[in-house]
N, C-alpha and C positions, 0 to 999 in steps of 0.2 A: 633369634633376635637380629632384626637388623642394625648393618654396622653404618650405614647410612641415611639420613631420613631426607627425600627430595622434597623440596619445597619452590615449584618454579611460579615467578610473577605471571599475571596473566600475559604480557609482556613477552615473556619466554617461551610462554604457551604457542602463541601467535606467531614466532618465529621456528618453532618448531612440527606445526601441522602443515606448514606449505612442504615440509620436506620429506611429508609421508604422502601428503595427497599428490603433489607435482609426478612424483616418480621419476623424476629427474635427478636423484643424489645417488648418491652408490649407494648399494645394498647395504655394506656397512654403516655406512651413515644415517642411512633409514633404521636400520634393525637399534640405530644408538636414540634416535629421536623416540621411538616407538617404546624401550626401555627409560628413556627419563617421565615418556607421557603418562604413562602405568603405575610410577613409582612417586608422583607428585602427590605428594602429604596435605600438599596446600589447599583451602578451600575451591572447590572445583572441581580439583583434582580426582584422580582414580582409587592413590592410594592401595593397589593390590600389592600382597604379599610377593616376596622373592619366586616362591613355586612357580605361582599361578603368571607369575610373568614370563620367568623362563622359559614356562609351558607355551605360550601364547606367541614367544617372538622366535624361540625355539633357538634360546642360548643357554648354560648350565650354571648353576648357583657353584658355591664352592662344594659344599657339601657333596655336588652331584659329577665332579670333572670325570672326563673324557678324553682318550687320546684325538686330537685337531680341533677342541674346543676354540673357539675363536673371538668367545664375549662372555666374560664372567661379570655378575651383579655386582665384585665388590668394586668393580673398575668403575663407579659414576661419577667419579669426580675429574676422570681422565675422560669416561663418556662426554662429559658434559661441556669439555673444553675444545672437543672435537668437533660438534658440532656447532660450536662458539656461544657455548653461554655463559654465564658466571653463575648456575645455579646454586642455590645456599643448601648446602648441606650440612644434620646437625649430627 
């Protein structure tokens, strides 16, 4: 079950793709845009499960830690702040 559910405004959305397409952000801050755009509930949105995103951005869920893991799923609301959004999470 997820412990988070992202729900970003289209708004957010828009501020968040110039930061994967530019490739002008850090990696980090890429690999954070790329996890809240996956995990957006909201109409539009992706909405993929925890797995299938971790798999995709090639960060580990809890369930799957690693020693030098460096981006876990349950962090999106610290993601989110990082890359300056105020995403609503429920």
């Amino acid at each position: 079950m997820k412990k988070y559910k992202v729900t970003l405004t289209s708004d957010e959305r828009l501020q968040l793709e110039p930061l994967i397409a530019a490739g002008q952000a850090s990696a980090l801050k890429q690999a954070h845009a790329r996890v809240l755009l996956k995990a957006d509930a909201a109409p539009g949105g992706l909405a993929w499960s925890d797995s299938r995103i971790a798999e995709a951005v090639e960060v580990s869920t809890v369930d799957d830690r690693a020693p030098g893991v460096r981006l876990e799923m349950t962090m999106l609301p610290w993601i989110a702040s990082v890359v300056g959004l105020g995403a609503a999470f429920a």
